[in-house]
C-alpha positions in Angstrom: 136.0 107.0 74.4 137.1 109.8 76.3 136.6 110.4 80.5 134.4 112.6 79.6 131.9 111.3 77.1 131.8 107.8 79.8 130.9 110.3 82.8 128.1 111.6 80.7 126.3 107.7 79.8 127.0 106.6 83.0 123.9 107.3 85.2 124.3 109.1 88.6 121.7 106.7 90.2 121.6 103.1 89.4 119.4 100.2 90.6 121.9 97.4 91.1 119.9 94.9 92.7 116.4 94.1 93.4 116.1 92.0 95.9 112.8 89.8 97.5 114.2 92.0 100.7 114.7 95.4 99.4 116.4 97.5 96.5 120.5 98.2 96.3 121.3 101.0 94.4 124.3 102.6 93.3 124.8 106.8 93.9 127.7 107.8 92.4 130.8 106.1 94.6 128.0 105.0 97.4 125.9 102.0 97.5 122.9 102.2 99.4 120.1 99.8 100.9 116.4 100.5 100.3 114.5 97.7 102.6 110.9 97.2 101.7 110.1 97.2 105.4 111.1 101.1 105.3 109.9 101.5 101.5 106.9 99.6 100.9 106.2 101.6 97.8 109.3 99.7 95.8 107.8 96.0 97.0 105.4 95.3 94.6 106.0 97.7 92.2 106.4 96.6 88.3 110.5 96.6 87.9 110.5 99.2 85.1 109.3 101.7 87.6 111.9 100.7 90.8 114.2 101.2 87.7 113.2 104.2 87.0 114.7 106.3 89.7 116.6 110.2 90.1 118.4 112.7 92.1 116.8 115.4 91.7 118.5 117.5 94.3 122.2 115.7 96.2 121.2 113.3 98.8 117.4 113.2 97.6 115.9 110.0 95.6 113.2 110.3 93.6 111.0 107.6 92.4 108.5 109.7 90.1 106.2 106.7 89.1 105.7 105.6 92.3 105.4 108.8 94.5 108.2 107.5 96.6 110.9 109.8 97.5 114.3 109.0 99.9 116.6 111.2 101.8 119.8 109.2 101.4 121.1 110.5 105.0 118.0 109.1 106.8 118.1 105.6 105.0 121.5 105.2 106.1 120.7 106.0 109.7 117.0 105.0 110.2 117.0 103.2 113.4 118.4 106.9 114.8 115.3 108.8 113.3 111.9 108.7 115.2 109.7 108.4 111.9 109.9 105.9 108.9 110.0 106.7 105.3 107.2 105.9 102.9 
């Protein structure tokens, strides 16, 4: 298989972990952390739909069956922001 045709089946965004604790994921050459304490919307949520997530736009996540939505820049540097995400 060429490159090419492997960049193609290999997802941008990948769920690598879920965790009692939170959600690692996998955005292109970047791993990031997803806590539930920042993202209670992924803690109980059936696995299908944490699975279930996109970039619709670089640096954005999108979780469209659970209404939650990420900025990848403000995950990685909460505790420097005044407001959470939900």
């Amino acid at each position: 298989m060429s490159p090419d045709a492997l960049e193609k089946i290999v997802p941008e965004v990948a769920v690598t972990v879920i965790a009692s604790y939170g959600v690692w994921l996998q955005v292109r050459e970047r791993e990031l952390f997803m806590s539930y304490d920042d993202f209670p919307g992924l803690r109980n949520a059936p696995m299908g739909k944490v699975l279930n997530v996109r970039e619709p736009t670089p640096g954005h996540l999108l979780w469209p069956d659970l209404d939650v939505v990420a900025d990848m820049e403000i995950n990685e540097r909460l505790e420097q922001f005044s407001l959470k995400a939900v």
